[in-house]
C-alpha positions as CSV (number, residue, x, y, z in Angstrom):
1,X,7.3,-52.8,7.9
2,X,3.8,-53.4,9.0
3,X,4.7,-56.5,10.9
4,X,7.3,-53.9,12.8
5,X,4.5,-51.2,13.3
6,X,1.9,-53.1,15.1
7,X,3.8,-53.1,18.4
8,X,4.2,-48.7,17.6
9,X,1.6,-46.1,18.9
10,X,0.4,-45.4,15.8
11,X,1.7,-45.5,12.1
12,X,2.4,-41.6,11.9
13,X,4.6,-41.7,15.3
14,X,6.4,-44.5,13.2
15,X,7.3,-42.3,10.2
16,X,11.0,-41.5,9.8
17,X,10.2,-38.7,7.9
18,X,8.7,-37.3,11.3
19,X,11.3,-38.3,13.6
20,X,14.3,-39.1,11.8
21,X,15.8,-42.8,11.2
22,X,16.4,-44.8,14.0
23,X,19.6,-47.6,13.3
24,X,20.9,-49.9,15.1
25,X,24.3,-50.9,14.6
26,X,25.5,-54.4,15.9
27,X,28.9,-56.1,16.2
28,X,32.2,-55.5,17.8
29,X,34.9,-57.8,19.5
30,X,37.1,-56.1,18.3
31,X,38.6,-52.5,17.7
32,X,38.5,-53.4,13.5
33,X,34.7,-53.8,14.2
34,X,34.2,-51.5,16.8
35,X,35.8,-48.8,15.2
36,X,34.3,-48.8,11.7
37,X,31.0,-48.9,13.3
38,X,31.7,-45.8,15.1
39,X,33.1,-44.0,12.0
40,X,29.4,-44.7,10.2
41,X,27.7,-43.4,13.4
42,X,29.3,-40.1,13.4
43,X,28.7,-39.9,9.0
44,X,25.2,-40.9,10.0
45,X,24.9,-38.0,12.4
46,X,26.8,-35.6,10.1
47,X,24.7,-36.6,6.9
48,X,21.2,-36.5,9.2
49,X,21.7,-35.2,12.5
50,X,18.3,-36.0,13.3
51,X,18.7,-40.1,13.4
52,X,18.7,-41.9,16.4
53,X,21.2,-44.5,16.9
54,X,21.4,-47.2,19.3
55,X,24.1,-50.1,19.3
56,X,24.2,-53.3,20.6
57,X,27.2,-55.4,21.4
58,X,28.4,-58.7,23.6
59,X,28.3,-57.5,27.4
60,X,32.1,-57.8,28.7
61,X,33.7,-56.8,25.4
62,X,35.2,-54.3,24.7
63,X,32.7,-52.5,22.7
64,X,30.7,-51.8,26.0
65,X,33.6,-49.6,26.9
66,X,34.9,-47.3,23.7
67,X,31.0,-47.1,22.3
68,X,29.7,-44.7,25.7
69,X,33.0,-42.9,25.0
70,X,32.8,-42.0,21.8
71,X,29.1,-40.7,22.8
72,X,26.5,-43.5,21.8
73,X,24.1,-45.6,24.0
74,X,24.9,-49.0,24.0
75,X,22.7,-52.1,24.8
76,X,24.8,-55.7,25.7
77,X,23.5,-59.1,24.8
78,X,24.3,-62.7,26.8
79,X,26.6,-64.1,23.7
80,X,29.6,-65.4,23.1
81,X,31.4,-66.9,20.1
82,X,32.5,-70.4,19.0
83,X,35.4,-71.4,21.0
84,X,37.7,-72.9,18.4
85,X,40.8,-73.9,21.3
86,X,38.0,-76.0,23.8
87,X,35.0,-77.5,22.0
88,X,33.8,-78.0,25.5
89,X,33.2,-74.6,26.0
90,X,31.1,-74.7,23.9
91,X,28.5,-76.8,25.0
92,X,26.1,-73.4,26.4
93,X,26.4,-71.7,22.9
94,X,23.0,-72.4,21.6
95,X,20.8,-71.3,25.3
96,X,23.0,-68.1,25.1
97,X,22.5,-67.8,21.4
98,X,18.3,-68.5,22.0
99,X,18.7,-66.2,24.8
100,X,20.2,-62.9,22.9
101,X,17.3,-63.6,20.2
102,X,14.5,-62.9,23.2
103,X,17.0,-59.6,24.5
104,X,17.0,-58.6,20.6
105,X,13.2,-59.2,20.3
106,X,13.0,-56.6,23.4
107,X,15.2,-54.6,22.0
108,X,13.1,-54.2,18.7
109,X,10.4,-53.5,20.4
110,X,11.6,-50.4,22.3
111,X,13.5,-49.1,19.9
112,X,11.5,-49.9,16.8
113,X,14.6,-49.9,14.0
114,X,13.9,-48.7,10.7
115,X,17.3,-50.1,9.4
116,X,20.2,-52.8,11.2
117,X,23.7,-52.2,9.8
118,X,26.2,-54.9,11.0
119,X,29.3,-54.4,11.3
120,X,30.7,-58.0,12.5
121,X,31.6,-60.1,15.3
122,X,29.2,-62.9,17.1
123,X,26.8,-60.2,18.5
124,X,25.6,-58.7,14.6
125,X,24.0,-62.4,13.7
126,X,20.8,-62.3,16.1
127,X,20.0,-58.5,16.1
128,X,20.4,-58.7,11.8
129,X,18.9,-62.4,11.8
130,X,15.5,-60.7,13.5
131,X,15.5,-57.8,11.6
132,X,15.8,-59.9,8.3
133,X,13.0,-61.8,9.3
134,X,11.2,-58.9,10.0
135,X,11.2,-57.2,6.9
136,X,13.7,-54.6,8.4
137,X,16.3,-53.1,6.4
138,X,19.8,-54.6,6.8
139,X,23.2,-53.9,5.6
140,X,26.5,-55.7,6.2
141,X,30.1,-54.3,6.5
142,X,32.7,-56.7,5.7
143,X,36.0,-55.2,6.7
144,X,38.5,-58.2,5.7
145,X,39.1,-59.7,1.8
146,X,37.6,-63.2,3.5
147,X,34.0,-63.1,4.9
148,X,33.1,-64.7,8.2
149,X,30.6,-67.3,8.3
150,X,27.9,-65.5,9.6
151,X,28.2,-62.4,7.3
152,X,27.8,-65.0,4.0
153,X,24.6,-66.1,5.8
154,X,23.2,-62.9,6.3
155,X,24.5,-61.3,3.3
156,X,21.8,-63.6,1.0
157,X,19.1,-61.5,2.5
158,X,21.1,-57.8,3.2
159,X,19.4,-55.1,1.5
160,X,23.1,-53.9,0.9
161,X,27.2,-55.9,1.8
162,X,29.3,-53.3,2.1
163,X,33.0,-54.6,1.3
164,X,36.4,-53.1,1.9
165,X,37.9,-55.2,-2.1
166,X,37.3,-56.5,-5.2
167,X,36.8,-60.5,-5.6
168,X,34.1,-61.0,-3.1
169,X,31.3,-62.2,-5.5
170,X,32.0,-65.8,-4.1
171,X,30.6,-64.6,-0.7
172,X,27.4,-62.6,-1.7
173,X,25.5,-61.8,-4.4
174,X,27.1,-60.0,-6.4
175,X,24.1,-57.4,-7.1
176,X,24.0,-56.5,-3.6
177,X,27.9,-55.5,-3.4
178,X,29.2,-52.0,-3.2
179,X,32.8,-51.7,-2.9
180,X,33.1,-49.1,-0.5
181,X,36.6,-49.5,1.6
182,X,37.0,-49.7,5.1
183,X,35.7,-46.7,7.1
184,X,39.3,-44.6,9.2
185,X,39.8,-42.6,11.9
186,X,39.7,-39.2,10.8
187,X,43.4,-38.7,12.6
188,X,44.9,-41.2,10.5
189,X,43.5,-40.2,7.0
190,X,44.9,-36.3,7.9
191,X,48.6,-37.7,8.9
192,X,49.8,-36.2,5.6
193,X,49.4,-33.2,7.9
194,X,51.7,-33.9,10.2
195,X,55.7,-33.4,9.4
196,X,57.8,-36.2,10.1
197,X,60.3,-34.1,12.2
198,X,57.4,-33.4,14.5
199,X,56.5,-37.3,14.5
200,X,60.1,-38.0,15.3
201,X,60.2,-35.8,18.2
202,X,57.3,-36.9,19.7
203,X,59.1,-40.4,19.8
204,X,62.3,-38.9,20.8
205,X,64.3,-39.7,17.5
206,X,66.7,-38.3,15.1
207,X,65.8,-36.6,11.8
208,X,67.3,-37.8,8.7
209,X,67.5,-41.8,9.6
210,X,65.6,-44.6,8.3
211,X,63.1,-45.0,11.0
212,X,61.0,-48.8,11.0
213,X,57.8,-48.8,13.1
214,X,56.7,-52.0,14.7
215,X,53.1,-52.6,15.4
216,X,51.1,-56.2,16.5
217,X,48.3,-54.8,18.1
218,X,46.6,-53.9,21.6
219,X,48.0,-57.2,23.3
220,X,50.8,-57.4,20.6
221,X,52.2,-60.2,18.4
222,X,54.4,-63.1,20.0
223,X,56.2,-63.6,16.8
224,X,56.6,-60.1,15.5
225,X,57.7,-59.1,19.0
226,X,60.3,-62.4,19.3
227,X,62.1,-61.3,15.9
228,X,62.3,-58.0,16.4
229,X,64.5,-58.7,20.2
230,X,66.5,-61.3,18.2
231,X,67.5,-59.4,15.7
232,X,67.5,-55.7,17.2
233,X,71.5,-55.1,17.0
234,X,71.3,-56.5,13.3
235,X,68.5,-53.3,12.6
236,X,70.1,-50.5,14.4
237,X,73.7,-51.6,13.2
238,X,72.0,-51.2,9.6
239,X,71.2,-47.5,10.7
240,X,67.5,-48.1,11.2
241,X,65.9,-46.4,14.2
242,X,62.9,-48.4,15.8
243,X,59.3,-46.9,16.8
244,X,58.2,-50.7,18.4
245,X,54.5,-51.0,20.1
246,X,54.9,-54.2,21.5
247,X,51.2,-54.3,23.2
248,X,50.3,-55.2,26.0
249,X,51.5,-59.4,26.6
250,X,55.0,-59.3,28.2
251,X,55.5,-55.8,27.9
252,X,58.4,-55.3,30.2
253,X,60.3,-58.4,28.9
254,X,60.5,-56.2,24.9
255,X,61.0,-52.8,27.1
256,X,64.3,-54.5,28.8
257,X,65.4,-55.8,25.6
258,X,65.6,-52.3,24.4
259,X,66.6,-50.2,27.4
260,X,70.2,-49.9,26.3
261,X,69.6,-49.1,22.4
262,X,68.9,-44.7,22.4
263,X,67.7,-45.2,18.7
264,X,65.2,-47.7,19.7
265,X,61.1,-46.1,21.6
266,X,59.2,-49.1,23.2
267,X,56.1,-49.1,25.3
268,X,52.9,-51.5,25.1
269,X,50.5,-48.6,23.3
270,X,51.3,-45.8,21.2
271,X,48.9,-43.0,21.9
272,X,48.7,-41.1,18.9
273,X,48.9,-43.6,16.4
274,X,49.2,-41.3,13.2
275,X,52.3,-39.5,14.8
276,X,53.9,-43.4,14.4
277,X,52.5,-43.6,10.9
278,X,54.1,-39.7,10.1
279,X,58.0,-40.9,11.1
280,X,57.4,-44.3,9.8
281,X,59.6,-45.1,6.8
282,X,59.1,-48.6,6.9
283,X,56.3,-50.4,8.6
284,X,55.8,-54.1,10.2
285,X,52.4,-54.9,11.1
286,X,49.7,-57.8,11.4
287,X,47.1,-57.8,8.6
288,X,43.8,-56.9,10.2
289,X,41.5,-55.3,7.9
290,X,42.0,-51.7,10.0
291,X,45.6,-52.0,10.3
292,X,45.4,-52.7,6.0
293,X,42.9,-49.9,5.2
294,X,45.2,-47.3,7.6
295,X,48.7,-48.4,5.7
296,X,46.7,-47.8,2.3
297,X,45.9,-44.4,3.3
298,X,49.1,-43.2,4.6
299,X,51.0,-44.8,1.6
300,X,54.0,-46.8,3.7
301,X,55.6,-50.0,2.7
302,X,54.4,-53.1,4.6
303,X,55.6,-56.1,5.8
304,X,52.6,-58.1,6.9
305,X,52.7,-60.9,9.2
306,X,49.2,-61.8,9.9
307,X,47.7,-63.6,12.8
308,X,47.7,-67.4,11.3
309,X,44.8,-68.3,14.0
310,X,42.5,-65.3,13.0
311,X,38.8,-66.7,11.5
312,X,39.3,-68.3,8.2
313,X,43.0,-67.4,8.3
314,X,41.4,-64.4,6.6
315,X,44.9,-62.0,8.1
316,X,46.5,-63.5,5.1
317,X,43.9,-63.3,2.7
318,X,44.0,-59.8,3.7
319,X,48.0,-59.4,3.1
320,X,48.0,-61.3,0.0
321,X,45.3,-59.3,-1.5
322,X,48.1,-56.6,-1.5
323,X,51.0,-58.6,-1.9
324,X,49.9,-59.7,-5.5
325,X,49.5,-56.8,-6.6
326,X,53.5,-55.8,-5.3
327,X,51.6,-53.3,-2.7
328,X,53.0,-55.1,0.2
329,X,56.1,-57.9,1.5
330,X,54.3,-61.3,3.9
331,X,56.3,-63.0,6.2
332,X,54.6,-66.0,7.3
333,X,54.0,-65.9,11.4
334,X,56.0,-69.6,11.7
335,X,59.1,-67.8,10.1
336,X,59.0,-64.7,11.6
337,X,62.1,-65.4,14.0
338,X,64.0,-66.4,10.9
339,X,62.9,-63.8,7.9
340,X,61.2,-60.8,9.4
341,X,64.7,-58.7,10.5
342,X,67.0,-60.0,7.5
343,X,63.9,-59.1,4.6
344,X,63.4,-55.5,6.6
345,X,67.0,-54.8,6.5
346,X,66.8,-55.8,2.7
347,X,64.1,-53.5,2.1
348,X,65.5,-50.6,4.0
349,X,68.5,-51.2,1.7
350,X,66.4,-50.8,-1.5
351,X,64.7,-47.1,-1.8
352,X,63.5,-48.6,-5.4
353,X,61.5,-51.3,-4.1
354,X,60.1,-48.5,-1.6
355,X,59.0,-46.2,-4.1
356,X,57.2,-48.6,-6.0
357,X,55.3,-50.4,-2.6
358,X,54.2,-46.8,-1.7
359,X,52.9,-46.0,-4.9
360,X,51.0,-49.6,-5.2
361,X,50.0,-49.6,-1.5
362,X,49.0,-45.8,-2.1
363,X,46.1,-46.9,-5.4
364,X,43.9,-49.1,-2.9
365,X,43.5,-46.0,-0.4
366,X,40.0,-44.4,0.5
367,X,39.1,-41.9,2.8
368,X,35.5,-41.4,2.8
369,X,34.4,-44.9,2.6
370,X,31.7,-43.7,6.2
371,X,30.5,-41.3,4.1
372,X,29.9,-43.8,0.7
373,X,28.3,-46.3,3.3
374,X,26.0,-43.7,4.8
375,X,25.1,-42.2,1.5
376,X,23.8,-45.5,0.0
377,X,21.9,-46.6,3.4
378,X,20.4,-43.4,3.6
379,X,18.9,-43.7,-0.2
380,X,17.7,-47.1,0.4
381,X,15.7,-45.7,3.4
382,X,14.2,-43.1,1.5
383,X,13.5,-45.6,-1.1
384,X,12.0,-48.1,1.2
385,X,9.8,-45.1,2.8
């Protein structure tokens, strides 16, 4: 702390007491980093209105976009990730990565952090890297049930890991752990609000049928998106009616496959997500941390099949950690063309096996996991000051 103060005013301008915490929050990529980090941001503000937050992220992602709009200043470092298709990409990594430590150095300086929190992606490891050599306060959020390389290195000297389940001991320290959960959008942990016949009209479908809703993300899933055309007769002919978000990747190809089926809403992005969740009987999604932490919370049975080229493969780490415990159903990726429509039909064929996914899936829910994070940075702060 007194290595940090010598570039302030004065010590007394430095106080938090006097001004309120200032945080930064690094990481993004994605919108399971991006929108996590967000959710502490606004229990930050709630719990002490008076902090200051600034974030930083990787200029051209997509963090530099939804982080303004959700009402937060933003500053963008020159980094980019390992490129794990072309190794010759690679090759400017390490000026980039030197370069972000001297735009994080600046940033320090200006802002004058009393506390990091990362929240992962390539951009968290040089702003939390300073501010652990520092002295600085810094906390880690690790959203999926395997840790990324760059959160095990920065967890050995984080004042707090944040982690979404059990088992992660063989990634950090184990003292340093706090099983908090993965921090939701507020719309999706209130869905039980919403009636299903609402949800169903909003997608144009009929009360009292078995309705499946299909999700691969913002730019979709090949696979998941591939199965689903193949074997679309097979599902309605089995009385199922289909909420299907193919994203963004040949969007029109999926929305022609289904322009003669009534029972059957397509289109790229579903813009009020917990309204799909609310009609959903039955749910087929990939296994980001976000998407796993939402289908915990609004208790539906799952049929994961994760992302096989995701960091560490950790999509299935994430799925199994359910599937063990009977709380979910994996299709591999590779076999999704074969297995995903014939073990849907199965299960929307079996109300049994329904009941007890929904009531498994349902024990490994949380709902204030912003506010558990913000709680325990906040006393560690005061601690520390």
């Amino acid at each position: 702390m007194n290595e940090k103060n010598n570039d302030a005013v004065g010590k007394e301008l430095n106080s938090p007491g006097q001004r309120g915490h200032r945080i930064i929050i690094a990481g993004g990529g994605t919108g399971g980093h991006i929108f996590p980090a967000i959710a502490i941001a606004n229990a930050l503000m709630k719990q002490e209105p008076q902090t200051e937050i600034l974030f930083v992220g990787a200029k051209g992602k997509m963090e530099m976009e939804k982080v303004p709009q959700a009402g937060y200043k933003i500053e963008g470092l020159d980094i980019a990730g390992f490129n794990r298709s072309s190794l010759i990409k690679n090759i400017g990594l390490p000026m980039k990565l030197l370069k972000s430590f001297f735009q994080v150095r600046k940033i320090f300086k200006n802002f004058q952090p009393d506390a990091v929190i990362g929240v992962g992606g390539y951009s968290s490891f040089p702003v939390l890297r300073f501010a652990q050599a520092r002295g600085i306060p810094s906390f880690i959020h690790e959203s999926n049930s395997f840790a990324g390389k760059s959160n095990i290195l920065l967890g050995k000297k984080a004042t707090r890991v944040f982690v979404a389940s059990d088992g992660m001991e063989k990634f950090f320290p184990a003292n340093k752990i706090l099983i908090s959960g993965n921090p939701i959008r507020p719309s999706i942990a209130n869905v039980a609000s919403i009636s299903k016949e609402e949800a169903l009209k909003f997608f144009g479908l009929q009360p009292g049928k078995k309705t499946l809703l299909v999700v691969g993300g913002s730019l979709g899933a090949r696979s998941i998106n591939e199965a689903i055309e193949k074997g679309l007769n097979d599902l309605v002919q089995n009385g199922l009616q289909i909420i299907w978000q193919t994203g963004k990747t040949n969007a029109d190809k999926w929305k022609e496959a289904a322009k003669d089926q009534p029972s059957v809403w397509v289109n790229d992005f579903i813009t009020e997500m917990e309204k799909g969740y609310a009609a959903a009987d039955i749910v087929i999604s990939r296994a980001g941390a976000m998407a796993k932490a939402e289908l915990c919370v609004v208790r539906k049975p799952v049929l994961f099949v994760p992302f096989p080229f995701a960091a560490e493969d950790h999509q299935t780490v994430n799925a199994m950690n359910l599937v063990e415990k009977h709380a979910a159903l994996m299709v591999k990726d590779s076999e999704a063309i074969d297995k995903l429509v014939p073990t849907i039909i199965e299960l929307a064929n079996n109300e049994q096996e329904q009941n007890e996914l929904k009531e498994n899936i349902g024990k490994y829910a949380v709902v204030n996991a912003d506010e558990e994070i913000v709680k325990e940075i906040i006393e560690s702060l005061n601690k520390k000051y």
